[in-house]
N, C-alpha and C positions, 0 to 999 in steps of 0.2 A: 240692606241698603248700600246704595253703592256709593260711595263720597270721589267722584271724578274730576278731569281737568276742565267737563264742559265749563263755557264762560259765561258769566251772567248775561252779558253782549258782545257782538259782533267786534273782536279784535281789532277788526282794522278799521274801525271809527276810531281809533287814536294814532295811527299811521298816517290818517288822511288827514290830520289836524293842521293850519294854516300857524305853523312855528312862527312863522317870518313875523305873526302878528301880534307876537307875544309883547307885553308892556313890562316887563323885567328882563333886566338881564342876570348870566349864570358868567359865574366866576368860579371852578371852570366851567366852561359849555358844559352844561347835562342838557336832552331831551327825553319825551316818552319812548322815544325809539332806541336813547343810548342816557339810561340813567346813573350810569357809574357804571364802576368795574365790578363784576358780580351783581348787578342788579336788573331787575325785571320788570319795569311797570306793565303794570298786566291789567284786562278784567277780572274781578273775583270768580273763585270757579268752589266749587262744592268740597274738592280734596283743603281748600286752606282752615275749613273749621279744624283739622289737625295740623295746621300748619303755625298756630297759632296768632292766628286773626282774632281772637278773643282776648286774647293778651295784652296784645296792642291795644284795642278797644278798650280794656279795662283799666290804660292807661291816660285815658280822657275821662271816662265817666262810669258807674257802675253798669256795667254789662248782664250783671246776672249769671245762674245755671242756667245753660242751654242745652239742650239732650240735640244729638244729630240728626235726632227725626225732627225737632221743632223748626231745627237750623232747616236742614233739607225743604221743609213743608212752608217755612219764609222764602227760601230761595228759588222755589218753583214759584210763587206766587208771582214775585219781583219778576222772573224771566219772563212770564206768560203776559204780564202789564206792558212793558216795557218801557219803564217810563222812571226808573229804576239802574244809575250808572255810577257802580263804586268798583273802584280803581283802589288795587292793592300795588305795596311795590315788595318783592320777593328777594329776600337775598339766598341765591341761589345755590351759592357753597353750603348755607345751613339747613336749606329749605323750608325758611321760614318767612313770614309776613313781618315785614320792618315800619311797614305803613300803610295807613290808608285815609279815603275819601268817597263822601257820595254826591253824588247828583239826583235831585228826584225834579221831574218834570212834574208841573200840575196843569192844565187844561185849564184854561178860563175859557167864560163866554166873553168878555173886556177884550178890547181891543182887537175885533174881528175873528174871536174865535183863537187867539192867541196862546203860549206858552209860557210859562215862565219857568226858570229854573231857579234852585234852591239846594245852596251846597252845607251840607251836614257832614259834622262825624270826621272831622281833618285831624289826624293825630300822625304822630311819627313816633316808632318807641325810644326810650331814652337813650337805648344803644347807638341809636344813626340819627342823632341831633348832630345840625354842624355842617349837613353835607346838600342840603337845599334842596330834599324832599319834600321840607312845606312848601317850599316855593314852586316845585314840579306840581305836585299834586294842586294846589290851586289853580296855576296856569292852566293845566289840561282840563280842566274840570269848565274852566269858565270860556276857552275853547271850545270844548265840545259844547257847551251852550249853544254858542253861536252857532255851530255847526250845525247844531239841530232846530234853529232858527228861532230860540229862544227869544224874546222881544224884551225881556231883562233878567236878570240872576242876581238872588239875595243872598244875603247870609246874618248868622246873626254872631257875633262873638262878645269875650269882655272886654271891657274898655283898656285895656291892656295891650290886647291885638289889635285897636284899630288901626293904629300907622303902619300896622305888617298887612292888613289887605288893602291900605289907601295905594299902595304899588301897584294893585292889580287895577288900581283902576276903581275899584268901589268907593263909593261914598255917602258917610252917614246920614241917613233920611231924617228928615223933621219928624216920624209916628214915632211913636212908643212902643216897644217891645212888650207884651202883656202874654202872662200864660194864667191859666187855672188848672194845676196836677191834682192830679187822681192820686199817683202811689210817687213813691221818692224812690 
C-alpha cells in the first residue's frame, strides 16, 4: 500500500479562495497561501496518516486504532464522493500535521436542490496554540463553502467556543442539538 502525497482535493480550491472576504482579521497577516513561517496549509493527502494526523485528532476526541489500510480504504472513499474537504496545516521543518479541519458537503432536496456545508473535527495540537490556526482553519473552511456555493455552513461546538466562531460570522440557532450514539 502506498501512503502518498495525492490530495484529498484539488489544491487550488484554496488558492482561488476570495481572502479580501474574510470576517477576521490576522495579527500578523497569515493566509492559506502564507501560513506562517515553516507552515503549509494543505489538502490531506494519504502519506500524513504517518505524519501524524492522528495525533492531533486524538487531541479533540478519541480517534481510535486505525490500521493504514482502514485509513487508505476512508480516504478513497472521501476522494471518490467528493464532497469531503479536510484541510491539514504541516509544519514542514518536522514533517508533521500541527492541525486540522473538515468540510463535508450534504445534498439536500430544500432549497432547490441546494448544499450545505458542515465543518467538523477543528483542532490545533497544543504545540501551535497561539498562532491563529483556528482562526485559519475556520476562515478557509467557511470560504470554501461559499466557494462551492454552499447556501449555509453549520457547525456544532461547546458553549465555550461560541464567541470564538461568532467572529466568523456564525450564529446560534434557535434547534437543539440532539444526538442518539451507538459506541463512545
Amino acid at each position: 500500500m502506498l501512503l502518498d502525497d495525492t490530495p484529498l482535493f484539488e489544491p487550488s480550491l484554496l488558492t482561488e479562495l476570495d481572502w479580501e472576504s474574510c470576517k477576521v482579521g490576522f495579527s500578523p497577516p497569515i493566509s492559506p497561501s502564507q501560513p506562517g513561517e515553516g507552515l503549509l496549509l494543505r489538502p490531506l493527502c494519504t502519506a500524513d496518516f504517518n505524519r501524524g494526523y492522528y495525533k492531533v485528532l486524538s487531541q479533540l476526541t478519541v480517534a481510535g486504532d486505525v490500521t493504514p489500510e482502514q485509513f487508505m480504504k476512508n480516504f478513497e472513499h472521501m476522494k471518490r464522493t467528493g464532497d469531503y474537504y479536510i484541510i491539514v496545516v504541516e509544519d514542514t521543518q518536522l514533517g508533521q500535521i500541527v492541525a486540522t479541519a473538515t468540510l463535508i458537503l450534504e445534498h439536500k432536496f430544500i432549497h432547490s436542490c441546494a448544499k450545505r456545508g458542515r465543518v467538523e473535527e477543528v483542532v490545533v495540537s497544543s504545540t501551535c496554540r497561539g498562532k491563529q490556526l483556528g482562526k485559519l482553519l475556520v476562515s478557509t473552511l467557511t470560504l470554501l463553502s461559499k466557494k462551492l456555493q454552499c447556501y449555509k455552513i453549520t457547525l456544532e461546538c461547546s458553549p465555550h467556543n461560541v464567541e470564538f466562531y461568532k467572529k466568523f460570522g456564525y450564529t446560534a440557532s434557535d434547534e437543539s442539538y440532539m444526538q442518539c450514539r451507538f459506541f463512545e
